[in-house]
C-alpha positions as CSV (number, residue, x, y, z in Angstrom):
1,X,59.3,87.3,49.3
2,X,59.7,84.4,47.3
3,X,61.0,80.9,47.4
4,X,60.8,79.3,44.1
5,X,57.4,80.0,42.8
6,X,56.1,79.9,46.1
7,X,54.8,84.0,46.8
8,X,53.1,84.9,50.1
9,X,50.7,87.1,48.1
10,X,49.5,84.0,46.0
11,X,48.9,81.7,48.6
12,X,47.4,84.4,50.7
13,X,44.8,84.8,47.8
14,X,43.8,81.3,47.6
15,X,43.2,81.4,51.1
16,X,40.8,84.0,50.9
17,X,39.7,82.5,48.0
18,X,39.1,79.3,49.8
19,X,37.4,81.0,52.7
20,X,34.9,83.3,51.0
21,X,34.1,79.6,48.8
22,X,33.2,77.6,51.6
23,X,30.5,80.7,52.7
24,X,28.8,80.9,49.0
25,X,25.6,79.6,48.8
26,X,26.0,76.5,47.7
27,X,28.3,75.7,50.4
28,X,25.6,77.3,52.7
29,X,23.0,74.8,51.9
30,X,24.5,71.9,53.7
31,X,24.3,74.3,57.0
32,X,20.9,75.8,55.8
33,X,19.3,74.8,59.1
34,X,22.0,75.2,61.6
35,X,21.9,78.0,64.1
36,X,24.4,80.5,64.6
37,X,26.6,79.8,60.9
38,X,27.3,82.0,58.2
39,X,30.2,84.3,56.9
40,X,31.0,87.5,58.7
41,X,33.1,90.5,57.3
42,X,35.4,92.3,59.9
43,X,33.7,91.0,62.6
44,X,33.5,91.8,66.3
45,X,34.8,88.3,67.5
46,X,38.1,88.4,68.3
47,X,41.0,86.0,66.0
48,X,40.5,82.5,67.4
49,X,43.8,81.4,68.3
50,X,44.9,83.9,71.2
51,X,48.1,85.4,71.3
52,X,51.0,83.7,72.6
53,X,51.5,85.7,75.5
54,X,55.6,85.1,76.2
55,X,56.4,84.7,72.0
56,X,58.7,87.2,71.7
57,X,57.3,88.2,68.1
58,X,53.8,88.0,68.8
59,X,50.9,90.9,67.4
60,X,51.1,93.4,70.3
61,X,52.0,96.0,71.6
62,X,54.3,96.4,74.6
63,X,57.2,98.0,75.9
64,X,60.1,96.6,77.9
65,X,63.2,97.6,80.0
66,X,65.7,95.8,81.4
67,X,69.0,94.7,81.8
68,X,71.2,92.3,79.0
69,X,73.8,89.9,80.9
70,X,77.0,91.7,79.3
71,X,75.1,94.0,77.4
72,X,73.3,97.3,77.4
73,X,70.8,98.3,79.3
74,X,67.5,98.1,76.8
75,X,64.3,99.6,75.5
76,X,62.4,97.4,73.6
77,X,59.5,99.2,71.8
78,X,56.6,97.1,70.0
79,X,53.7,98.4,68.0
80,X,51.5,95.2,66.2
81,X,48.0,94.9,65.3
82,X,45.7,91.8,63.9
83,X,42.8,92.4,61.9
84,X,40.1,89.5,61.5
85,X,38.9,89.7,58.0
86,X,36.1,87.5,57.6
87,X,34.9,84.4,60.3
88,X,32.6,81.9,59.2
89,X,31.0,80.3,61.9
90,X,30.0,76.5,60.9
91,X,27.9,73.5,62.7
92,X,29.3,71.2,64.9
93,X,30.8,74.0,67.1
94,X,33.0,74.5,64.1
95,X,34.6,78.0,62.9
96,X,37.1,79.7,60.6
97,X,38.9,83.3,59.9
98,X,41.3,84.6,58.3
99,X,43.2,87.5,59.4
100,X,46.2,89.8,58.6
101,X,48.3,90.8,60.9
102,X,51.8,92.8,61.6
103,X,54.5,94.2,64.1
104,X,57.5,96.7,64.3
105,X,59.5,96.2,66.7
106,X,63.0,98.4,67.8
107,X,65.2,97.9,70.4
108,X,67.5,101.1,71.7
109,X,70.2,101.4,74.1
110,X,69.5,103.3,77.2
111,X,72.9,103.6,78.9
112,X,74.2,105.5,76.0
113,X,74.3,109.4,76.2
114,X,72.7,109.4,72.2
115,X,70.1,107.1,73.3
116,X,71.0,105.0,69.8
117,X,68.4,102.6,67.8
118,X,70.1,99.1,67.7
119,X,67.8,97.5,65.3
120,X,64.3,97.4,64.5
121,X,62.4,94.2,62.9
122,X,59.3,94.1,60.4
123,X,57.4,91.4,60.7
124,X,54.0,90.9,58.6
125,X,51.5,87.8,57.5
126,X,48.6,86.1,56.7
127,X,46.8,84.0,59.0
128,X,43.9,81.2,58.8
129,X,42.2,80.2,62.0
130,X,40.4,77.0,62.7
131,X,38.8,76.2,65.5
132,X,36.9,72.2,66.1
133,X,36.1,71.9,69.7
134,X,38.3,73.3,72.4
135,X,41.0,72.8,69.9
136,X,42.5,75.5,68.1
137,X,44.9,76.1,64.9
138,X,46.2,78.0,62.9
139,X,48.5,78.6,59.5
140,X,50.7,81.7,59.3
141,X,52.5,82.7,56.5
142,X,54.6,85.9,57.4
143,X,58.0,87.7,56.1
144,X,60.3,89.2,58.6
145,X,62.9,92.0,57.8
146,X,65.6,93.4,60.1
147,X,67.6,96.8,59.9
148,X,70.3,97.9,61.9
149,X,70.3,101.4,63.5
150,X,72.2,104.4,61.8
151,X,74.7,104.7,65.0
152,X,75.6,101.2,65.4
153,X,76.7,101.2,61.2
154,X,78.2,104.9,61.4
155,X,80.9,104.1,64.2
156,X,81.7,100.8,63.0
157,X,80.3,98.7,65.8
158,X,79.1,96.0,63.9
159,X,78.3,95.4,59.8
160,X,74.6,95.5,58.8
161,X,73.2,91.9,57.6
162,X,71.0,91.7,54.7
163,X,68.6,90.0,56.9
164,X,64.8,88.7,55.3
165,X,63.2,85.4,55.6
166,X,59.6,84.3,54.3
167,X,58.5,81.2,56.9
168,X,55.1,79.4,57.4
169,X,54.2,78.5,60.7
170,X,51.1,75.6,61.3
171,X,50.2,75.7,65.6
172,X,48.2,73.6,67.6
173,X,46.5,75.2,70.5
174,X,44.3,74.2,73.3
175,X,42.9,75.0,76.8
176,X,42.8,72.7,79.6
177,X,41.1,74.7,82.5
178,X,43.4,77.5,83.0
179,X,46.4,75.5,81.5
180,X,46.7,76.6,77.8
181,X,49.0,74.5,75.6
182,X,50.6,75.0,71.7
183,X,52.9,73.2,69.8
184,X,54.0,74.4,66.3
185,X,56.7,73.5,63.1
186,X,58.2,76.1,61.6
187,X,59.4,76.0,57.4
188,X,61.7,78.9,56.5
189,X,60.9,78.8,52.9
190,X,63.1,81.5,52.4
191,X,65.9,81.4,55.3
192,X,67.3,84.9,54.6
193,X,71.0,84.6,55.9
194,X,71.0,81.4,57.7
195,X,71.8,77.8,55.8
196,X,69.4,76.8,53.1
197,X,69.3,73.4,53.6
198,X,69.0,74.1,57.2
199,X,65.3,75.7,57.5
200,X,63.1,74.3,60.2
201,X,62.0,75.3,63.8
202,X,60.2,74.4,66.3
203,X,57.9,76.6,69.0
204,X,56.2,75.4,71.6
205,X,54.9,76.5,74.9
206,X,52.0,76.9,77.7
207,X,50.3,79.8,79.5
208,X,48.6,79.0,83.1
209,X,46.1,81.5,84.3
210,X,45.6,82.2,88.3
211,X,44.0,84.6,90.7
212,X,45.9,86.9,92.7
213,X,45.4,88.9,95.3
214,X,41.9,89.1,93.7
215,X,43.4,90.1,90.4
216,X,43.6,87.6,87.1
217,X,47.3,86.5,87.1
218,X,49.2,84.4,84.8
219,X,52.5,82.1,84.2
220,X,53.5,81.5,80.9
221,X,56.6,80.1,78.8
222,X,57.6,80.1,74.9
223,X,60.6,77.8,73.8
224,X,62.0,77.8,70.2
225,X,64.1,75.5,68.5
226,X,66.0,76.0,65.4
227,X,67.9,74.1,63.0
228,X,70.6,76.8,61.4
229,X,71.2,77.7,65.0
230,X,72.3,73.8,65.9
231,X,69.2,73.5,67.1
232,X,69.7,75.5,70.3
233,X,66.4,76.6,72.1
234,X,65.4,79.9,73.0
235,X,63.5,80.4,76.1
236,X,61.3,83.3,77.4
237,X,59.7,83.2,80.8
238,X,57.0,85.5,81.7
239,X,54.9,86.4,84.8
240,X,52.1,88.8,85.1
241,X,48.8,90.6,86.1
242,X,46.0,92.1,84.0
243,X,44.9,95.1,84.5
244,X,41.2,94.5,83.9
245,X,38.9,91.8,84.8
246,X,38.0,91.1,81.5
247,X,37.6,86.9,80.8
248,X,39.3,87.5,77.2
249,X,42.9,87.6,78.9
250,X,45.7,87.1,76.5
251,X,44.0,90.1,75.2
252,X,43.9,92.5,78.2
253,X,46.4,95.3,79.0
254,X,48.8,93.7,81.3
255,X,52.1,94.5,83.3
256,X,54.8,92.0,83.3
257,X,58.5,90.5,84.9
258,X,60.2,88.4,81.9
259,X,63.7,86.5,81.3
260,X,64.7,85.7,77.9
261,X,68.0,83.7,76.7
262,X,68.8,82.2,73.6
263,X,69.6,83.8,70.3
264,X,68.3,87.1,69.6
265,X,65.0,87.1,68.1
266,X,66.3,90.5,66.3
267,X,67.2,89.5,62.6
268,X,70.4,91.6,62.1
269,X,71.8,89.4,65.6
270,X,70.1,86.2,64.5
271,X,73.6,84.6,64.9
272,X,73.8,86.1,69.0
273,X,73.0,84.5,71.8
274,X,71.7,87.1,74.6
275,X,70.0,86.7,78.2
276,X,68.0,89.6,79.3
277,X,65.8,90.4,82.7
278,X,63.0,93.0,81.7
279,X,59.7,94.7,83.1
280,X,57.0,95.6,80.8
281,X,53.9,96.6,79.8
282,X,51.9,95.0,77.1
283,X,48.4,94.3,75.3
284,X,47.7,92.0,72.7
285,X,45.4,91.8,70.0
């Protein structure tokens, strides 16, 4: 989990480090007056930049079956969680947390009799929040390792790819009314497989939120660029409805219709492109 002498760990200390600084009490004393500041440890709030509803590796957890254009039918199975570590609330409707956060994610073949794993992808990180305004960011260092299934290797279907990348991810995010936008570069700093000297993406997208049928609805699209796959762009489309009235809502339960094409966003496939129609069900944190 390295790249040179850059280490996830270490940077993910100073972070903290910088964090649990800028709440001492001499850092305090500039905000002595101000109402509503302070450090808090684990708290209730939830992380400040919501989850990205239609990213495809996104801290959730949801399930989804569908259909692959010349593929196998599909179960895709996602357990994630995000846990805020400390938010420091500042003046000037200013605030700040840090968070850790991580996924495992497996996708199975249904239409076979065995019922076979095809791969499953671990994805982990480190996450500091900003918020300034209605605008939103956030830095996100996080390793990713893929492992293909047991069957798949036993009966010679394909080769299993050595398949782990370290990658820092800076997004922008911000709400106009119910329009929500992001925009965020992507550094591989370890690319795993792909080229070395070919290590940047680029993510962006936008979630619209609606009433339907007296129920809150949404609309919402992620797009990824990447250099080492010559800069093709994988889309995901997503429609849905929450299940609970609840005003937080990338972060209610939620049933939804989704299209995805592009390259697989499963590492040991990373060099595959794939479109796929699914229903699912999903919550984020």
């Amino acid at each position: 989990m390295s790249c040179g002498s850059v280490r996830i760990r270490d940077i993910g200390l100073v972070l903290l480090a910088g964090l649990l600084t800028a709440a001492s009490p001499g850092a305090a004393e500039t905000d002595e007056g101000a109402e509503g500041t302070g450090l808090s440890l684990f708290p209730a709030q939830r992380r400040i930049v919501a989850p990205l509803l239609a990213d495809p590796l996104e801290t959730q957890t949801r399930i989804r079956f569908g259909v692959q254009h010349h593929g196998p039918t599909l179960l895709d199975v996602t357990f994630g969680d995000n846990l805020v570590l400390g938010r420091l609330e500042m003046a000037g409707d200013q605030a700040m947390d840090l968070s850790v956060r991580g996924l495992i994610t497996a996708r199975f073949a249904v239409n076979e009799e065995s019922f076979p794993l095809q791969a499953a992808d671990f994805v982990g990180g480190l996450a500091w929040g900003y918020q300034r305004g209605p605008d939103r960011f956030e830095a996100m260092l996080f390793h990713q390792s893929s492992h293909l299934g047991d069957e798949p290797l036993d009966f010679g279907d394909r080769d299993r790819i050595d398949f782990s990348r370290d990658s820092l991810r800076v997004l922008w995010s911000r709400r106009f009314g119910d329009l929500r936008v992001y925009l965020a570069p992507i550094v591989d700093l370890d690319p795993g497989p792909r080229d070395t000297n070919r290590r940047m993406r680029l993510q962006w997208g936008g979630e619209y939120y609606f009433d339907c049928l007296g129920q809150p609805c949404y609309a919402a699209a992620n797009a990824e660029t990447i250099e080492a796959n010559d800069w093709n762009v994988n889309v995901t489309g997503q429609v849905g409805w929450f299940l609970t009235r609840r005003t937080d809502h990338p972060f209610a339960p939620r049933v939804f219709l989704e299209v995805f094409t592009g390259h697989s966003v499963y590492g040991q496939f990373w060099n595959e492109s794939e479109t796929n129609f699914t229903i699912g069900f999903g919550s984020s944190w």
